[in-house]
N, C-alpha and C positions, 0 to 999 in steps of 0.2 A: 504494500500500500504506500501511494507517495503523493504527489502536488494533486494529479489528476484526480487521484479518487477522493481525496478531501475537500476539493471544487465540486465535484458531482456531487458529496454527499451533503455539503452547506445549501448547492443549489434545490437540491430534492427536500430540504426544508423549508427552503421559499416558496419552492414551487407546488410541490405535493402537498405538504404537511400542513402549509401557511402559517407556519410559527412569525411571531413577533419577533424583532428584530433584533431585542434584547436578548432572545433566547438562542437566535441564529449568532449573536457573537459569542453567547455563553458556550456556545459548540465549538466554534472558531479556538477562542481562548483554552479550552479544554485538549483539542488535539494538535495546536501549537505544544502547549507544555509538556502534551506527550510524547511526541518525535522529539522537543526540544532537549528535556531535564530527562528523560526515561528511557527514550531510545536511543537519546545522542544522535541524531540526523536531521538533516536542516529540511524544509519543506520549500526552501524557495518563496520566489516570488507568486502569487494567487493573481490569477488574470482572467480568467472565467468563470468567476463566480454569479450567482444570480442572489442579488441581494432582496433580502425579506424587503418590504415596502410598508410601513407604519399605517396603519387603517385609520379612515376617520371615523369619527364615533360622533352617531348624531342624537345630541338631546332628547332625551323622552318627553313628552309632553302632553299633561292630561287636560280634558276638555273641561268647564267649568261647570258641566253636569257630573263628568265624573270626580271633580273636586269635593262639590257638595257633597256624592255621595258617599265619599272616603270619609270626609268631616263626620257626616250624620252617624255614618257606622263610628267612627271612634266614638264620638258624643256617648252615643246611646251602650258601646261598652263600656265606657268609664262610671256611670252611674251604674252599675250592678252589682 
């Protein structure tokens, strides 16, 4: 196992997996230190990798019927 297959394997968590991007360096970081401190072998430069992409995260937002009706239910638990 060497550059090639740790490029395919970061990419197939971008791509396959759709891990977070934190988690795709937390891999990264992981089998650096492996080859680096364990195996003693250099991995080279990474040139084809497919980097995870940070997703947007869209607001939830309730309608102000269902506000009230969130309200009313807690209301009417807190009195019991």
């Amino acid at each position: 196992m060497g550059t090639l297959e740790v490029e395919q394997f970061l990419s197939y968590l971008a791509i396959q997996r759709e891990v977070a991007p934190s988690t795709q360096n937390q891999a990264l970081n992981a089998l650096v230190f492996l080859f680096r401190d364990v195996l003693e072998q250099d991995l080279g430069k990474f040139k084809n990798i497919r980097w995870a992409k940070r997703r947007e995260t869209i607001p939830v937002v309730l309608t102000q019927s269902e506000v009230q009706a969130l309200l009313s239910t807690i209301k009417s638990g807190s009195q019991q």
